[in-house]
C-alpha positions in Angstrom: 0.0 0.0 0.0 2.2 2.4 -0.5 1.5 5.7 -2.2 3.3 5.2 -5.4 2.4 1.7 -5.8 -0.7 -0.5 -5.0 1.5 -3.1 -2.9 3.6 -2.4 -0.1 6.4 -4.2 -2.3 6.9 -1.8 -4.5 8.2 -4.0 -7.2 12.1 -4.0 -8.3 11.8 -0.3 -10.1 10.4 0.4 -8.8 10.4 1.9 -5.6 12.7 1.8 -7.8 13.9 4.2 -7.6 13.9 5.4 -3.8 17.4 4.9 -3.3 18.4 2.8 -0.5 21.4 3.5 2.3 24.0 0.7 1.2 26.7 -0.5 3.6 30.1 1.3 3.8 32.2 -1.0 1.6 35.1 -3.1 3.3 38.5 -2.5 2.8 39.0 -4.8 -0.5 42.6 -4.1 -0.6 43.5 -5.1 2.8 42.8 -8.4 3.1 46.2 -10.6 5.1 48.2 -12.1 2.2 46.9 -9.4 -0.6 50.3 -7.0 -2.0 49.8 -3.3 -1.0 48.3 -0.9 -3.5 50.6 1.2 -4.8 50.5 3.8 -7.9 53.1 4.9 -10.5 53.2 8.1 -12.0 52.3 8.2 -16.0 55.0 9.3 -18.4 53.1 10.1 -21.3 49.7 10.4 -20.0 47.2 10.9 -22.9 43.8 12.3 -23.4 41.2 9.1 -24.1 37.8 10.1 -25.6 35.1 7.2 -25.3 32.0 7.4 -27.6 29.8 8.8 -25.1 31.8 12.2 -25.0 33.3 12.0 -21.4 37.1 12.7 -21.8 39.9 10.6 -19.1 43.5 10.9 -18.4 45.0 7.9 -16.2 47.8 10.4 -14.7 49.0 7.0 -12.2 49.0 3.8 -12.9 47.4 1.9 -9.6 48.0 -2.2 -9.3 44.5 -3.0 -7.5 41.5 -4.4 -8.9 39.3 -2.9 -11.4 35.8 -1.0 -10.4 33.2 -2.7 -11.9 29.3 -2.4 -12.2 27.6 -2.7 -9.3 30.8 -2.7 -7.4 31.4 -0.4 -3.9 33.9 2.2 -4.2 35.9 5.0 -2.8 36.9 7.8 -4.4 38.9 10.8 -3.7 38.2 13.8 -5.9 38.7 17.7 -6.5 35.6 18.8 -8.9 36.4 22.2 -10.8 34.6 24.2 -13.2 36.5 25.4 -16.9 37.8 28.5 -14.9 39.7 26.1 -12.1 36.8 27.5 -9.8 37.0 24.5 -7.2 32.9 23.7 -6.4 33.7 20.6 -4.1 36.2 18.5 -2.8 36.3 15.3 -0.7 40.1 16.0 -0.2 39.8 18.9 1.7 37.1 17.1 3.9 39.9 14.5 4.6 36.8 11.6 3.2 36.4 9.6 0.4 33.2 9.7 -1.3 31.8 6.0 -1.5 29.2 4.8 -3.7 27.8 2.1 -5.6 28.9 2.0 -9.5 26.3 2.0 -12.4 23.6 2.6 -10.3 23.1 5.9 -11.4 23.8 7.3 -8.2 26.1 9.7 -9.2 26.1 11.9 -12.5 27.0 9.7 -15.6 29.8 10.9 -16.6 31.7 8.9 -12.9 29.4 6.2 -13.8 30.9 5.7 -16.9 34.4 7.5 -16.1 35.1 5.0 -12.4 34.2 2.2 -14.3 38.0 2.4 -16.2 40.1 2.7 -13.6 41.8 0.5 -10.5 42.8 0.6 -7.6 45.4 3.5 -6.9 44.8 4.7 -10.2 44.6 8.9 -10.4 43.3 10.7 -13.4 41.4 13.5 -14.8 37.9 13.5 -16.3 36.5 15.9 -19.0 32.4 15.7 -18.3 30.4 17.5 -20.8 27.6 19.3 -19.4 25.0 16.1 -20.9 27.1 13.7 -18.7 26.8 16.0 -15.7 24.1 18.5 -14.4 23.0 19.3 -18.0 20.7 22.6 -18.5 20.0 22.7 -14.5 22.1 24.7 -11.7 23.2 22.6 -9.3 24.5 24.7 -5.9 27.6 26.7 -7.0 27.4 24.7 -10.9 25.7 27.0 -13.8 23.5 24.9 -16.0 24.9 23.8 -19.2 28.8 23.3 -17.4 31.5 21.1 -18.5 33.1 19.7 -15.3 36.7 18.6 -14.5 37.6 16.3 -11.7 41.2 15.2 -10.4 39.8 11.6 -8.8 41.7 8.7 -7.1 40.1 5.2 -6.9 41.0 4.7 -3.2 39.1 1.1 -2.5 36.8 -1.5 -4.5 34.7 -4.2 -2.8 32.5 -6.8 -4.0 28.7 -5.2 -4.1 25.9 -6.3 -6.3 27.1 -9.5 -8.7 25.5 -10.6 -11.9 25.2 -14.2 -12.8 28.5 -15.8 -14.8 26.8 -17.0 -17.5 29.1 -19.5 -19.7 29.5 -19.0 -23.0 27.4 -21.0 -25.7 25.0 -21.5 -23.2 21.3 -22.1 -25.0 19.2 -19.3 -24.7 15.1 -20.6 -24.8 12.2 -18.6 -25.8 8.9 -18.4 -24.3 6.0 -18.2 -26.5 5.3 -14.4 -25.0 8.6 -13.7 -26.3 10.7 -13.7 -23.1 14.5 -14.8 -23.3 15.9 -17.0 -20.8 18.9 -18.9 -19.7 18.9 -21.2 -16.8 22.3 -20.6 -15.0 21.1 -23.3 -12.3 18.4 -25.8 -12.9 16.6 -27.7 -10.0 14.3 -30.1 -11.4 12.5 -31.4 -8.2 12.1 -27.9 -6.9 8.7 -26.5 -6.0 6.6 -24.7 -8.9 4.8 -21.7 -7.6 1.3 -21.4 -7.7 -0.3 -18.5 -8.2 -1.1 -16.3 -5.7 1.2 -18.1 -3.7 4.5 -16.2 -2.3 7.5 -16.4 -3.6 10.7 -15.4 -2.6 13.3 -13.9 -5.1 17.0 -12.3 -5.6 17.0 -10.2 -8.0 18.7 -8.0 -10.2 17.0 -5.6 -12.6 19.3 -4.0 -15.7 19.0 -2.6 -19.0 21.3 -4.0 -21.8 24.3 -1.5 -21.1 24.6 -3.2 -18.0 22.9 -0.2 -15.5 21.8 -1.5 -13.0 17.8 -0.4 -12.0 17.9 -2.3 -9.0 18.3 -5.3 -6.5 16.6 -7.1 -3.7 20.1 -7.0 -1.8 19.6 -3.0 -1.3 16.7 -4.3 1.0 18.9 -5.6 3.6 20.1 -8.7 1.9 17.0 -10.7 2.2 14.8 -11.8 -0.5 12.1 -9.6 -2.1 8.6 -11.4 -1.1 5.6 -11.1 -3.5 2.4 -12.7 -4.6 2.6 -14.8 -7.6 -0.3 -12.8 -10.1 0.2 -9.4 -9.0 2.2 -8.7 -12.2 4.1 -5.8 -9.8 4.0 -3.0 -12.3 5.2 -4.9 -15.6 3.5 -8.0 -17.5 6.3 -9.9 -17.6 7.4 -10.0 -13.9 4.9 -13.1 -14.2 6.1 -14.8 -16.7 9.4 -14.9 -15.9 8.8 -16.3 -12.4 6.1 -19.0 -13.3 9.0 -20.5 -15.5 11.4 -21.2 -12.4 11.4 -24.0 -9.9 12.3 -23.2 -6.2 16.6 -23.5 -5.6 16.7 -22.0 -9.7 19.0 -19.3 -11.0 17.7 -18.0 -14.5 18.5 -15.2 -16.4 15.6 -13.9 -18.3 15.3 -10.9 -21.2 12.0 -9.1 -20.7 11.0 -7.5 -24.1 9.9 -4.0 -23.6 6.0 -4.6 -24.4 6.2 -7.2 -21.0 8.2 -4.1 -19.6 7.5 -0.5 -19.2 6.2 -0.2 -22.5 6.6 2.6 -25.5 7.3 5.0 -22.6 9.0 3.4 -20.3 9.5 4.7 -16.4 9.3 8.0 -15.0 13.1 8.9 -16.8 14.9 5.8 -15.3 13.7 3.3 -18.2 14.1 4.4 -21.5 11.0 4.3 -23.9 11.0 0.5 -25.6 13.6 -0.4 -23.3 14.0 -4.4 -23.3 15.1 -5.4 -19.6 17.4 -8.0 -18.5 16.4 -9.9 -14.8 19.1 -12.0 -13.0 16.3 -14.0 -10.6 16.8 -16.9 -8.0 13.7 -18.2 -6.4 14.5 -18.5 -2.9 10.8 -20.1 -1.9 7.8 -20.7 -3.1 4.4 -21.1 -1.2 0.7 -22.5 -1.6 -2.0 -19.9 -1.8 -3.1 -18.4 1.9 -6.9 -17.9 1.8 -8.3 -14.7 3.1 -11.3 -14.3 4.4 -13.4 -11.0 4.5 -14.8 -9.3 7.6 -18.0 -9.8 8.1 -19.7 -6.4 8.6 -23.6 -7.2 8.2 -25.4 -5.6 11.1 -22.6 -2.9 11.5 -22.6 0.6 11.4 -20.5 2.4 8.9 -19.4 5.9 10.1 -18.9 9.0 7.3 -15.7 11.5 8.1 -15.7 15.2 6.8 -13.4 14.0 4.5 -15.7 11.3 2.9 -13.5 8.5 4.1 -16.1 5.9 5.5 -15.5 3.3 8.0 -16.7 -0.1 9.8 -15.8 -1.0 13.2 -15.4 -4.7 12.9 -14.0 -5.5 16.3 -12.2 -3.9 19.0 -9.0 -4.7 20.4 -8.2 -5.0 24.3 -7.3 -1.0 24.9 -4.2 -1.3 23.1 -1.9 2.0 22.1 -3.7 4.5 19.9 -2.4 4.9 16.3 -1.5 8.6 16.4 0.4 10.9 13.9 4.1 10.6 14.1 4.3 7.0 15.3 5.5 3.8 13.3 2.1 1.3 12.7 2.4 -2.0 11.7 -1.0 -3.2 9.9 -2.3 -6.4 8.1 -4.8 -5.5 5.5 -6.4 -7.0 2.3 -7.5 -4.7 -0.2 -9.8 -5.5 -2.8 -12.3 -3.7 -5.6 -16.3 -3.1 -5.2 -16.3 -6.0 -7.2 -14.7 -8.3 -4.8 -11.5 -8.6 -6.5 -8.1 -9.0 -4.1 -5.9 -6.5 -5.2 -3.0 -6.6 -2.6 -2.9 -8.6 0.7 -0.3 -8.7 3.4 -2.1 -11.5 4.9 -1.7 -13.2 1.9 2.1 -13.0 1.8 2.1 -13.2 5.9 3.8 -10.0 6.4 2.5 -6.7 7.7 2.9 -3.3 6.4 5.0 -0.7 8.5 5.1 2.8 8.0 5.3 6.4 9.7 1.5 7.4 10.2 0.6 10.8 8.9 4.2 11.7 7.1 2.2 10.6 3.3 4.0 7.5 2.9 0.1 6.2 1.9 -3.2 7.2 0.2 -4.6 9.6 2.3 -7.8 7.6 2.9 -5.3 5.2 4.9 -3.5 8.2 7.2 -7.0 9.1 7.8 -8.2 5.6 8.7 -5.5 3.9 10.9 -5.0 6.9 12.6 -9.0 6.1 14.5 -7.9 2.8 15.7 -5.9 0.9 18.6 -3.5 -2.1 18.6 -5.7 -4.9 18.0 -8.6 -2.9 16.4 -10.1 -4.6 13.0 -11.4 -2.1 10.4 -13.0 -1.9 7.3 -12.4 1.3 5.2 -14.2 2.2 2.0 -12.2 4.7 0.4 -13.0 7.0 -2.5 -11.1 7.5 -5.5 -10.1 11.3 -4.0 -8.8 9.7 -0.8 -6.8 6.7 -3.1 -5.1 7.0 -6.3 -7.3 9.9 -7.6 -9.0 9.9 -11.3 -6.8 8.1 -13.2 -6.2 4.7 -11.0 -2.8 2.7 -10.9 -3.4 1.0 -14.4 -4.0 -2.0 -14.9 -4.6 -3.2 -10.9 -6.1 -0.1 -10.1 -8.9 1.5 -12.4 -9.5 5.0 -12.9 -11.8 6.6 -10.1 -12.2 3.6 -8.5 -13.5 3.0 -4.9 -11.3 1.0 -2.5 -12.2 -1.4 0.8 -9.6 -2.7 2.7 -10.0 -5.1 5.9 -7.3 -4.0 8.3 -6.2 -5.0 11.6 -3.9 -2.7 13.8 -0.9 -4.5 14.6 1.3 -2.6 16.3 2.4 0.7 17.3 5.5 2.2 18.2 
């Protein structure tokens, strides 16, 4: 239930894009037994210019490892303007600047330019103004500016890893379309059912290799979903109902299973074909859920034209109140009857900050007139949920929502 998404999973993407706090990197380089990194000054350093129009200079030759996509690192840098006007520096601060690579976390023009070096390598990089703040200001940097950094790879660890896939492996095509190549096959594992949950690692790419995202920047722990609730793209679906449980498969999503002629919000390109690196972790039958019953009850109107129906009452638990974390098991579903998101269903309860607008409004609203242990049912209008024109295709325009929820928890 989240507000961007109908399900509190927020499919790959998807929340994608809400960038998550990663782990400092450890010390690759430092390891007993591994030779010190050291770094040799260039003679001849020359001026490389790749196709993209970023410019680099390797001015010292390190002897680590290479950075790679999806890879932690550390970088020391000194950004300048044309004029040598010096806009920021993580030398002077006496701190590297870690990151994730290729996760579009920093402007393109490191993305691309970090990738090239090693370890203990120094060098200069040329961004034009479309590899780095483009027509915007950013702080002390006039729109349109071609930057110049002096940056050191300091340290590279292991982060995000794609699967090795071996070469002349057979590559299998679905009947939708949909590429795949099983990197590990498990043929007495479990099929998932639908509407079952499964349990999946995953990494999300486009064909360059950027990464989109990956289940491992939610704490290391599998991303849980139902099996059917297509989780903002056709081919999410698809790709799983092909797997057995213990599986490692990499599947090509072709963009009209994907995001479509449009693609996402500026992260996915328009027709963008999408490349998935799953492992189902689990897979589990169907959980049944039953509605409240409500015949006899009273349903309540709000101002706001939220309605409600006091199911039952909990035992004079804490009061949900604005400010405090909730936990709360709902099922939503359409006037029709149809389930369109359930954390009973996948055994796991939403948690969020009540009243910050981290949900529809009809659900701030709502939870915020019940206890710990309190069972409601809202009927939300389409003003107080996702508004005229829905959450195609789960959510359709203008549509009324009911949702059986229990309080959980409050904190």
């Amino acid at each position: 239930m989240n507000k961007p998404t109908i399900s509190a999973l927020a499919l790959l993407l998807f929340s994608a894009f809400v960038i998550a706090q990663t782990p400092a990197p450890t010390a690759a380089n430092s390891k007993p037994g591994t030779p010190a990194v050291t770094s040799k000054k260039v003679d001849h350093p020359q001026m490389i210019t790749t196709a993209s129009g970023l410019q680099y200079m390797i001015t010292s030759a390190g002897n680590g490892i290479q950075a790679h996509k999806g890879d932690n690192v550390k970088v020391h840098y000194t950004g300048k303007l044309t004029d040598s006007t010096i806009f920021d520096s993580s030398v002077k601060k006496g701190v590297p600047f870690d990151f994730q690579l290729g996760r579009g976390r920093v402007i393109k023009g490191w993305d691309e330019g970090i990738s090239y070096l090693h370890v203990g390598d120094k060098a200069t990089f040329i961004v034009p103004a479309a590899l780095g703040y483009g027509e915007q200001k950013a702080g002390s940097i006039p729109p349109n500016s071609t930057l110049i950094f002096d940056v050191e790879l300091v340290d590279v660890s292991e982060g995000i890893k794609s699967f090795e896939i071996k070469k002349h492996a057979d590559t299998l095509k679905a009947a939708n379309g949909i590429q795949y190549l099983k990197v590990l096959s498990n043929p007495k594992g479990v099929k998932p059912i639908d509407s079952g949950k499964v349990s999946i690692n995953y990494i999300a790419y486009l064909k360059d290799g950027s990464i989109l995202d990956a289940s491992a920047d939610r704490g290391n722990k599998p991303f849980s979903c139902l099996l059917g609730e297509n989780q903002g793209m056709k081919g999410w679906d698809e790709c799983i109902r092909l797997m057995r449980v213990g599986e490692k498969t990499r599947f090509i999503v072709p963009y009209k299973l994907a995001y479509g002629d449009e693609g996402y919000k500026g992260v996915i390109p328009p027709k963008a074909d999408l490349i998935f690196d799953l492992e189902l972790t689990d897979a589990k039958a169907p959980v049944r859920v039953q509605f409240y019953d409500v015949k006899g009850k009273d349903t309540v109107k709000t101002a706001s034209g939220l309605k409600y129906i006091v199911v039952s009452k909990g035992a004079g638990g804490a009061k949900a109140e604005s400010g405090k974390t909730v936990k709360v098991h709902y099922t939503g579903f359409l006037d029709n009857g149809k389930i369109f998101d359930s954390s009973v269903q996948r055994g796991d309860p939403i948690e969020f900050p009540l009243g910050a607008g981290r949900v529809i409004k009809g659900w701030d609203e709502g939870i915020a007139l019940m206890s710990v242990g309190d069972k409601f049912r809202l009927i939300i209008p389409y003003d107080l949920a996702y508004g005229e024109s829905g959450h195609p295709p789960v959510i359709p325009p203008m549509a009324r929502l009911i949702f059986d929820v229990e309080l959980v928890e409050v904190k």
